[in-house]
C-alpha positions in Angstrom: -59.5 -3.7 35.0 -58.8 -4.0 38.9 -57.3 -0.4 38.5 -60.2 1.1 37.4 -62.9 -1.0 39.6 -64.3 -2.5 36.7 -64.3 -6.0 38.1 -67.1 -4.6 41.0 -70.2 -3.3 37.9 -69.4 -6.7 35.2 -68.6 -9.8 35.5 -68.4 -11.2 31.8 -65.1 -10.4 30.3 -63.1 -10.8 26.6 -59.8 -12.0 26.6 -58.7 -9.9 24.2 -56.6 -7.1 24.3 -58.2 -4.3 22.6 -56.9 -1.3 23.9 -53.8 0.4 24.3 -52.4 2.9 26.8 -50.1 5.7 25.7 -47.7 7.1 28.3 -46.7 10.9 27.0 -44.7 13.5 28.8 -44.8 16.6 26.8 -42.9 19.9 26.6 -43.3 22.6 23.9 -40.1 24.2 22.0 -40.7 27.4 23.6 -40.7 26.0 27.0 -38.0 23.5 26.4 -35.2 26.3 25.1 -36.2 28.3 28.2 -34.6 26.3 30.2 -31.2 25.9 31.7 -28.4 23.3 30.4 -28.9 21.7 33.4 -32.5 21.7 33.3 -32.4 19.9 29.5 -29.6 17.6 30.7 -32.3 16.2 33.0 -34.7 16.0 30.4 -32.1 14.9 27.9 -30.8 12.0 30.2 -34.5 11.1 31.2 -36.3 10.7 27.5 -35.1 7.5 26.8 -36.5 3.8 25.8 -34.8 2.8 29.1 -36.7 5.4 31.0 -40.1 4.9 29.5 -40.2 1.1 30.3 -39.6 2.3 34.0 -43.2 4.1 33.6 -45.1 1.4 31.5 -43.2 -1.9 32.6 -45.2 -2.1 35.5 -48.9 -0.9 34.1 -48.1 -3.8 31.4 -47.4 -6.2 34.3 -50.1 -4.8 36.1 -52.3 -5.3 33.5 -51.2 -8.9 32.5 -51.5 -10.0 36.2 -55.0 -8.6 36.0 -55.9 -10.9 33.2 -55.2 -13.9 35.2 -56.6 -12.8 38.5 -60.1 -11.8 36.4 -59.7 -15.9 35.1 -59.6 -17.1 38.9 -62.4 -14.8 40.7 -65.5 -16.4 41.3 -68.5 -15.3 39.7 -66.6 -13.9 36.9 -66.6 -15.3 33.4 -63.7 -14.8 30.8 -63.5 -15.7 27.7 -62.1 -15.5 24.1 -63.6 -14.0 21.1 -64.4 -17.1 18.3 -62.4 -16.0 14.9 -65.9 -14.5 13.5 -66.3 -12.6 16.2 -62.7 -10.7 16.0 -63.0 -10.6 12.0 -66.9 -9.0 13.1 -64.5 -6.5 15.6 -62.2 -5.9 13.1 -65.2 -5.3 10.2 -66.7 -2.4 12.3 -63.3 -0.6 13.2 -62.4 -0.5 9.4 -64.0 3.4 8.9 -61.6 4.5 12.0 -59.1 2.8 10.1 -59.6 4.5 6.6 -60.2 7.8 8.4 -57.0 7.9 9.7 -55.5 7.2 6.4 -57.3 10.3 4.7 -55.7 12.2 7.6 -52.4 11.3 7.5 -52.4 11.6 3.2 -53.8 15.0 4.2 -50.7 15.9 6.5 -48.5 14.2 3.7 -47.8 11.0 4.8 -48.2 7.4 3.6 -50.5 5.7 5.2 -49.8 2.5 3.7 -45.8 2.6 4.9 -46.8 3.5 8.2 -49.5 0.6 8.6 -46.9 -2.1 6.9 -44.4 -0.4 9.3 -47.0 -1.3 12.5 -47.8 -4.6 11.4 -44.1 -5.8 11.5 -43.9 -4.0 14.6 -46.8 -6.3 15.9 -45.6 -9.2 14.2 -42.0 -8.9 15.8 -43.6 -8.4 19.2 -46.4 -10.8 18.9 -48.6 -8.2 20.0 -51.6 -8.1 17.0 -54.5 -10.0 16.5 
């Protein structure tokens, strides 16, 4: 929230983490087979889990720092959603939900596998709500 200045135009806040940030470096076939071994190697030696945490390690830190900081500054209020409140959140965020499943039965997929997939994902990382 500091990042963005949005601690300087509110000052009541959820504690709730309802957002994520997606990192992406992309390169197109074409683009990437135009290139020289040694220019893949790079690439090759750079797209890696290691790599990526190098990029979002700190934003997460960042952001998990900010939570606090927001908790301690005067004049600021931060607080948690009650339980009716998230199920409300999660009530109104069911059509993007079901949209994205048409879509992905549309492109073939099973939207159902990839959603029990995500959930154990969040459940290993205790990262859901």
């Amino acid at each position: 929230m500091f990042l963005f200045g949005i601690d300087k135009v509110v000052k009541y806040h959820m504690d709730v983490p309802l957002y994520t940030t997606v990192f992406t470096y992309n390169i197109n076939l074409k683009a990437y087979n135009a290139l020289s071994p040694t220019q893949k190697k790079v690439i090759d030696d750079h797209c890696s889990p290691e790599w990526a945490s190098k990029v979002t390690d700190p934003w997460s830190d960042f952001e998990a720092n900010g939570r606090t900081k927001m908790k301690a500054l005067e004049g600021h209020e931060v607080y948690p959603l009650t339980p009716e409140q998230l199920a409300e959140w999660k009530k109104e965020t069911r059509p993007l939900h079901d949209s994205w499943a048409e879509q992905v039965k549309k492109a073939g997929g099973d939207p159902d596998a990839i959603d029990a997939e995500l959930q154990k994902a969040l459940k290993k990382y205790d990262a859901g709500l």
